[in-house]
N, C-alpha and C positions, 0 to 999 in steps of 0.2 A: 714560452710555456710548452712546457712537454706532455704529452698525454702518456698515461700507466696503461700498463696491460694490467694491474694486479688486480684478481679477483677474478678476471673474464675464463671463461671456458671453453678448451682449445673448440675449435668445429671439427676437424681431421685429425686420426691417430699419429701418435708419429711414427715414421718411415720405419723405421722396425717393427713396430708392431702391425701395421698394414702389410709389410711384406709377409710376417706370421701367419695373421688371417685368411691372405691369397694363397699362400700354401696349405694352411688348413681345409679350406676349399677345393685345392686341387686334388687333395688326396683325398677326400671323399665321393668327387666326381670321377675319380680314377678307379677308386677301388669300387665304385656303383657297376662297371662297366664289367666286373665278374658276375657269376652265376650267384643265387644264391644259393648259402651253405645249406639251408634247408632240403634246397631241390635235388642238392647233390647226394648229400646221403639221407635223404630218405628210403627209410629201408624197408619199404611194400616196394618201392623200383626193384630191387636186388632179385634176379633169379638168372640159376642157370642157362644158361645160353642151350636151348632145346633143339637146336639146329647145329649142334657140332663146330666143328673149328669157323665152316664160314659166318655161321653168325656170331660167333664170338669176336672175328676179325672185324667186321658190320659195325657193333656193336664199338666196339674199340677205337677206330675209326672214327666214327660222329661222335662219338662221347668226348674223345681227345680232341674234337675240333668245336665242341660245345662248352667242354668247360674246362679250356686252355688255358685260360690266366690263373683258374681255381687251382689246376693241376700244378704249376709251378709254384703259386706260392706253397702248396703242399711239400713239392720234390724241395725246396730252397730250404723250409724249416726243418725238413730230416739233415739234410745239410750242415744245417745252423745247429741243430743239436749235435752232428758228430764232431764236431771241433770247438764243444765248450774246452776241455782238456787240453788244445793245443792254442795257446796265446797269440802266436806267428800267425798262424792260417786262419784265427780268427777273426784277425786287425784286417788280414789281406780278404777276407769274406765281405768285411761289414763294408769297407770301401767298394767291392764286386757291387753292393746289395743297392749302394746311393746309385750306382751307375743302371741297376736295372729299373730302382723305384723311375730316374729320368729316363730312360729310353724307352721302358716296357709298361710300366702300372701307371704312371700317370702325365703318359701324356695326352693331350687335347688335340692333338692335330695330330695329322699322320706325317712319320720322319723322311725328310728330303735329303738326301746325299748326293755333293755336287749336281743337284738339278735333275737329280734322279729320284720316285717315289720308290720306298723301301716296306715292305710286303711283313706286317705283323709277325710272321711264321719265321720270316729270316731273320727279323730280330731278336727273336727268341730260340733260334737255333746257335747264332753265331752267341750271344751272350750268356747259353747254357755251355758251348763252349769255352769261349773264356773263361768263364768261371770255374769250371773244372781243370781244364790248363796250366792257367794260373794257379789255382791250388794244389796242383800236384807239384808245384818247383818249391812249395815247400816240404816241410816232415812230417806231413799227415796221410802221406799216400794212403796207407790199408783203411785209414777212418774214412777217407774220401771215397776210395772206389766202394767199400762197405755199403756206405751211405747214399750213392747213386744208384746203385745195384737193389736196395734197398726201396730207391725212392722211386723207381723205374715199376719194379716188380708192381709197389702199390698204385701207381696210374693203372698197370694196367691191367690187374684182378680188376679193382675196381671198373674201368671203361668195361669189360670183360661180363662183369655180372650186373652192371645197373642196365637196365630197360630202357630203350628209348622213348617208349608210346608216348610219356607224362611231357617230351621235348618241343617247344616249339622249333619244327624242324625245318622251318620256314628262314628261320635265323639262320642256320646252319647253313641250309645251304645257299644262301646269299652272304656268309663269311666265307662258306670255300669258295 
């Protein structure tokens, strides 16, 4: 005598859809770990920098090291927008973009290479390199440097005129 499963209801999703889930998860607990948009631009923060260059440097400064994850995904979608146009350097973008979602935006732990820990800032240095790198070997030069040039300038008006008073600056500087 055999016994049926018909009718019963699994208890566990299956393996694909649990893996879905866990990823669902990850990138929300990834993407919590940026600033919020709110804080960022809000615009009673925005005023000129009334201390000349050094407070604008000041200011640029912690802002770039406060809302670091914000600022890249910012720089990466001007990016992303200048090579709708180019099919090639877009394929070679969107595969850059899995490699930063895994190394930069969502991971849980801090990355260890050969036994060595690896410093948030350096991974987001060398894989803004890459990714411009690599997109320059193909035929989008002018859109690329455009568009970094572009993406550069808006970090840093922005770090530039937003205020720090509203920061917890307590974060900050236990990130530097």
């Amino acid at each position: 005598m055999t016994t049926t499963t018909y009718g019963t209801i699994p208890t566990s999703p299956p393996p694909n859809l649990e893996y879905i889930s866990r990823a669902k998860q990850r990138i929300k607990a990834g993407l919590g770990m940026r600033r919020p948009w709110k804080a960022m631009f809000n615009f009673r923060s925005l005023k000129v920098p009334g201390g000349g260059l050094p407070e604008a440097l000041s200011r640029i400064r912690i802002n770039v090291s406060y809302f670091r994850m914000n600022y890249a995904m910012v720089a990466l979608l001007i990016l992303f927008l200048s090579l709708l146009w180019h099919p090639i350097s877009l394929i070679v973008f969107l595969v850059l973009m899995a490699a930063w979602l895994f190394l930069y935006f969502l991971r849980d732990e801090p990355l260890v290479v050969l036994g060595h820990l690896v410093d948030d800032r350096l991974v987001l240095v060398v894989m803004a390199v890459l990714t411009v790198a690599l997109l320059l070997l193909t035929d989008a030069t002018v859109n690329i440097l455009v568009a970094v040039a572009v993406g550069v300038a808006a970090v840093v008006a922005h770090a530039a005129f937003r205020r720090m008073e509203d920061l917890f600056l307590e974060e900050v500087a236990s990130a530097a």
